[in-house]
Every structure is written in C-alpha cells, then in structure tokens.
ROZAMAR-609661 format. One record per residue (C-alpha): residue in one letter; x, y, z; residue number from 1. Coordinates in Angstrom, 3 decimals. Last residue first. Layout:
BEGIN
 torro        u        v        w drenlum
     A        X        Y        Z     NUM
...
***
This chain:
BEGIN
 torro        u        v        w drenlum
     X   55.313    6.488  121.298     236
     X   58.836    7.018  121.362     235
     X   60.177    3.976  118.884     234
     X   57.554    4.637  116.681     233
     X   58.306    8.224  116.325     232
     X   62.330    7.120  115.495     231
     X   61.313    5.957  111.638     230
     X   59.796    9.235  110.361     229
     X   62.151   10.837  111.872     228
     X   61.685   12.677  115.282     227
     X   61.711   16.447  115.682     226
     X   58.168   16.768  117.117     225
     X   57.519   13.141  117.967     224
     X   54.974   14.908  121.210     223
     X   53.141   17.230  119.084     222
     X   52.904   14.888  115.866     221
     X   51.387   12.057  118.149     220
     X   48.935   14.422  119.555     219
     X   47.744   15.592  116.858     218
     X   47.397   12.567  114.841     217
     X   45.155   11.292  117.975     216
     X   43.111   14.191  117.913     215
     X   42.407   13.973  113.993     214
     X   41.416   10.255  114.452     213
     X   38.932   10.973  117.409     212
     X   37.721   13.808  115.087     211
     X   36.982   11.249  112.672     210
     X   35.086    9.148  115.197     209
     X   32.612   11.745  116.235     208
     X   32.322   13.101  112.473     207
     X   31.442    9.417  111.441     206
     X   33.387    6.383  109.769     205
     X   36.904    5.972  111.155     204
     X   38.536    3.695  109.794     203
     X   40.758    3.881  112.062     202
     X   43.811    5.754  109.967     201
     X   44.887    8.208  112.028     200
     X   43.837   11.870  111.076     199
     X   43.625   13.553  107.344     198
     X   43.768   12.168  104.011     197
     X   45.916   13.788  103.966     196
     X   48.647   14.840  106.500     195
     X   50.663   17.990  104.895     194
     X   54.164   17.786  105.778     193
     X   55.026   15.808  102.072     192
     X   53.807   19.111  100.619     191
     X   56.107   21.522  102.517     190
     X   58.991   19.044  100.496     189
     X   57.341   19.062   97.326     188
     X   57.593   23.130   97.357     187
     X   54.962   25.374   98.451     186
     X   55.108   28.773   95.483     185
     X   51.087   28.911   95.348     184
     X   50.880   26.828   92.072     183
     X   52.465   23.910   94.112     182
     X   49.894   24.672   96.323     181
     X   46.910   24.198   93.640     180
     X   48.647   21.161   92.156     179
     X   48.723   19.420   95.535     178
     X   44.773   20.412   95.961     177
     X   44.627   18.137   93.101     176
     X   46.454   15.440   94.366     175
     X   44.608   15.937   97.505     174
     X   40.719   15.789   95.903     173
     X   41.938   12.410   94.347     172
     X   43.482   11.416   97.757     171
     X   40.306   11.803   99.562     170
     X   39.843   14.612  101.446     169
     X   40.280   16.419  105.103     168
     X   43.563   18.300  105.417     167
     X   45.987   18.063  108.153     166
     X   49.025   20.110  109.413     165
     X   50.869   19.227  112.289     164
     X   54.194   20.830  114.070     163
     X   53.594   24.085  112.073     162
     X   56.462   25.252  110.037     161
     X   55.007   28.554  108.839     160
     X   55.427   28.328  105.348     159
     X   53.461   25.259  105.741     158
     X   51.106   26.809  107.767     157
     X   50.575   29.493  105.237     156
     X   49.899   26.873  102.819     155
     X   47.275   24.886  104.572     154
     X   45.660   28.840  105.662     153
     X   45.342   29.787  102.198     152
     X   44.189   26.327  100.551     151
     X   41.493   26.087  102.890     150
     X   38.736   28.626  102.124     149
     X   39.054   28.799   98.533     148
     X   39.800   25.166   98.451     147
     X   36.497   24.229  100.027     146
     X   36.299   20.787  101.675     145
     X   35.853   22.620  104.454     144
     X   38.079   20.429  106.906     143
     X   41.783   22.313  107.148     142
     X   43.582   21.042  110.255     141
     X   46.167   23.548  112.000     140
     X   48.753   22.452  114.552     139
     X   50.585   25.642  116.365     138
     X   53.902   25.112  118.148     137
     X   56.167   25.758  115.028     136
     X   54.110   29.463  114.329     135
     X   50.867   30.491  113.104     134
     X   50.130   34.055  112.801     133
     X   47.447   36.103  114.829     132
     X   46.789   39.339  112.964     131
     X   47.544   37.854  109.450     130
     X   46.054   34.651  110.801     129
     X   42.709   36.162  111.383     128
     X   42.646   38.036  107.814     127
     X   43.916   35.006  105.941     126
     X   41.719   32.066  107.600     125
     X   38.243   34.207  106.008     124
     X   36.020   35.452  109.067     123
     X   33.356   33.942  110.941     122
     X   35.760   33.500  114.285     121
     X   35.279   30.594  116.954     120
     X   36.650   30.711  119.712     119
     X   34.433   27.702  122.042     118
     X   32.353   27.961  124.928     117
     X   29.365   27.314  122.755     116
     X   30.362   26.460  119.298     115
     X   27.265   25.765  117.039     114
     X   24.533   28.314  119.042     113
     X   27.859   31.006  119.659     112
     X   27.784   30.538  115.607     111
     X   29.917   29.749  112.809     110
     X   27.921   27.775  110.232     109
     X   25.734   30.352  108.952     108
     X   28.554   32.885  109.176     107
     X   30.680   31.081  106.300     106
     X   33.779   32.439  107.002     105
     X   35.272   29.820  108.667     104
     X   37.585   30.102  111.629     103
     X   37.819   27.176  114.689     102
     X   39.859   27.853  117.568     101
     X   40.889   24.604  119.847     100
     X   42.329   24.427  122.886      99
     X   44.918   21.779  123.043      98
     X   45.209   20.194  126.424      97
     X   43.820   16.558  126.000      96
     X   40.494   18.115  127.531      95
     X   39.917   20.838  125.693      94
     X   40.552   18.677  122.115      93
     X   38.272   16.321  122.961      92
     X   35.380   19.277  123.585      91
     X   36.441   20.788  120.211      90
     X   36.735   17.760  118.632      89
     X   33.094   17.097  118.141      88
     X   31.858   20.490  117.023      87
     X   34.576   20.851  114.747      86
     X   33.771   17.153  113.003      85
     X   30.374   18.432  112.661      84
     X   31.727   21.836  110.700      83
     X   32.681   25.290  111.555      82
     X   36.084   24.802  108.759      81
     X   39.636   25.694  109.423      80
     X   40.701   24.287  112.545      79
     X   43.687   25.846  114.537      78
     X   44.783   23.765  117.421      77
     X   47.698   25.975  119.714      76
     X   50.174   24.363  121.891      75
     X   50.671   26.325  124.810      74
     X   54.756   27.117  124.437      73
     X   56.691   24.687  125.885      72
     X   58.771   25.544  128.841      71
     X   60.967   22.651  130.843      70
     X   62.738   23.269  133.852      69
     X   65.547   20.296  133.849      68
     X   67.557   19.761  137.079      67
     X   70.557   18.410  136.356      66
     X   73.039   15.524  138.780      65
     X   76.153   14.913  137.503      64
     X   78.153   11.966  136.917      63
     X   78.222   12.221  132.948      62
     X   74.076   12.429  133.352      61
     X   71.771   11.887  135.850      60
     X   68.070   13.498  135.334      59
     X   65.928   15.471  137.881      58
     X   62.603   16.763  136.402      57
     X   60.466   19.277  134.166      56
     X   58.111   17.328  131.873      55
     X   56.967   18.944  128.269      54
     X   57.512   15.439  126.688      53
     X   59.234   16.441  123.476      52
     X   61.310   19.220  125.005      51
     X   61.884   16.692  127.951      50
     X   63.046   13.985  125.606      49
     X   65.144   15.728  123.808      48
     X   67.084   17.149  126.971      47
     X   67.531   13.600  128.410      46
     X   69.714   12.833  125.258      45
     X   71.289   15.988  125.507      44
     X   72.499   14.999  129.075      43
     X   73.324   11.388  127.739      42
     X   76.011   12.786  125.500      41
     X   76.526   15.970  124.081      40
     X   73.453   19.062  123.550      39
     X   73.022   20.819  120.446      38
     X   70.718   23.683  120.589      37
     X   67.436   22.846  118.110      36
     X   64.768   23.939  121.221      35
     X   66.557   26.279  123.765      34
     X   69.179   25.243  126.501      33
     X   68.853   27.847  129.197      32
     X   71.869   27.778  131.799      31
     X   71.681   26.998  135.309      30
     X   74.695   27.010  138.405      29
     X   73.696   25.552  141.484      28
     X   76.758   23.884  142.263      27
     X   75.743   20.196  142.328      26
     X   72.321   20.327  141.611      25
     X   73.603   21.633  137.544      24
     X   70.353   23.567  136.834      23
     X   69.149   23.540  133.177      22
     X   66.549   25.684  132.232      21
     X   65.176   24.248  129.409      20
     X   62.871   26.205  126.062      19
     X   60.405   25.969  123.930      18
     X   59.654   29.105  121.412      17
     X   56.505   31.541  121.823      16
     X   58.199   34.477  121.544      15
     X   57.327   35.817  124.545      14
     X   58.775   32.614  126.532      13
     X   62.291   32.839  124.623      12
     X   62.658   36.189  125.891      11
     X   61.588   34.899  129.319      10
     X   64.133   32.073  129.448       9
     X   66.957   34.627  128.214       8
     X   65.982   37.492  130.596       7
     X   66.090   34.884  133.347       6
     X   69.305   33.348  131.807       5
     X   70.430   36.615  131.631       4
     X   69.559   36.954  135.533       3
     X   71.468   33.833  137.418       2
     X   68.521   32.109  139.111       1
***
C-alpha cells in the first residue's frame, strides 16, 4: 500500500469518519476515497453503495477492475433513558451490531441489576457526551419522557449530525418539545431529522415490540445514510 494513503486511511480511522481504499487490480495503484468525495460514473456509483453497505469487494467499472476496502466507523447506539424499552433493545441491539450505551441520571433506574453486561452511566446526557461527543456515525434515541433529561442530548445530536435521532412521544408532547428546541437555537431543518414519534410504525404495543420498532429505524437510517427521502425505498 502506497504510505499517504496509509497515513490518510488511518487518519480518517481515528477520527471516526468512513472511508475506501480503492485498488485499481490492474496496476496496483490505491487511493482513499472518503465519505462525501465525488466519484464519476459507475465507479462512484459502486462507491455509494459500499459506504452505505460497509462491504469491501471487487467491482467493474469504465473497463477496469477496483478493489474496494471499505471502513466504517463502529456505529454507536446512544439511548437516553434506563427504561423497559432499554432493557429490551439492548440485547437486539448487540446482536444486529450496534452496541448500545444507555445514560440516565436517575440512579434508581440505572443499575448493573437493570443492565447486566450492558454501559450504562447514571449521569445527566450533557456531562457524558461532553467527554464522549456524538458524531455522524452515532444514532441516539431519547425515551424518558422527561424534557430535562432529553432535550439536551436530542439537540446536541442534532448539532452533531447523527445518522438517527429518535424521541419517544406522542405528537402533542413533540410539538411541544419542538418549541423547547427551537428555543435552544435548532432550526426547522435539525427538527425535521428528529424521528417522533419514535421507531417504525408497527403498531407496536409493548416495550419488547417498541424496541423492535426503534431497531428497525436504526438500521434503515444507518444503511440509507445519504439517501433522499425518496431513494431509501429504492435501497432497502
């Protein structure tokens, strides 16, 4: 591998962005293409998809023969509330590949007894996410019902640009939770980001099925990361 592509790869790899090393088969020579670089023709079509899937593989394209290596940053789940529906998605969440962190202040509801084999912090969102911030590959889903424990963390994920966000209420409790985050300087646009009422609509009617609906929302923002609104459809 030529080295400032190493040192380019591995730069990109610290700071938690995604990013391709491209290997032309025919001559050996590679190239990183990060996440947002535009890419012509069918090879940048091929590139899309691999940032979106997360598979490395060989691709044709204008008569040439690539190798993409594909890095994506370990998606991060970020759950603000030690509740039923945490308990149930936490296990779910494991296995689909998202490891899940739950933070809620409230210390009779975050316990090792509550969330064995799970991170789980009893502190308020803003003092764990000042020392861990959220970034474009972290998801975070708000579920206290308590807007002085979510409202922080929803709008610093916003700010943030985090490929899901989530909130658990009805839409009365949204629009006024809208007001609150307008108050906090989040524009209409950030708003429109924020998925509530919160997971895929299943009807789902128990914490067990809810966080089924939450996964699922999840994982269909992770991998349409980028998409339209009309396009995610299409690559489902």
């Amino acid at each position: 591998m030529d080295p400032f592509a190493l040192k380019t790869l591995n730069a990109e790899r610290r700071a938690r962005r995604a990013a391709i090393l491209v290997t032309d088969l025919g001559d050996g020579r590679d190239r990183v293409v990060k996440e947002g670089d535009a890419v012509a023709g069918d090879l940048g079509i091929a590139i899309t998809k691999a940032f979106r899937t997360g598979l490395s593989g060989a691709v044709d394209a204008e008569g040439r023969q690539f190798f993409l290596n594909v890095h994506l940053p370990q998606p991060r789940l970020v759950v603000i509330g030690a509740v039923h529906i945490s308990q149930a998605l936490a296990p779910m969440a494991k296995i689909a590949g998202f490891p899940l962190e739950i933070i809620d202040p409230r210390t009779a509801f975050t316990s090792d007894e509550r969330f064995p084999d799970v991170i789980h912090k009893a502190e308020w969102p803003e003092d764990v996410l000042k020392h861990c911030p959220l970034d474009r590959y972290a998801a975070l889903a708000a579920i206290t019902h308590d807007p002085k424990i979510d409202d922080w963390p929803l709008k610093s994920a916003l700010d943030a640009g985090c490929f899901y966000v989530g909130a658990l209420g009805s839409r009365k409790t949204h629009a006024k939770r809208v007001e609150r985050l307008l108050a906090m300087g989040a524009t209409p646009e950030q708003i429109e980001r924020i998925n509530a009422p919160i997971g895929l609509d299943i009807s789902a009617a128990n914490p067990a099925e809810i966080a089924v609906a939450i996964l699922g929302q999840v994982i269909s923002a992770f991998r349409s990361r980028g998409l339209g609104a009309s396009a995610r459809g299409e690559a489902a």
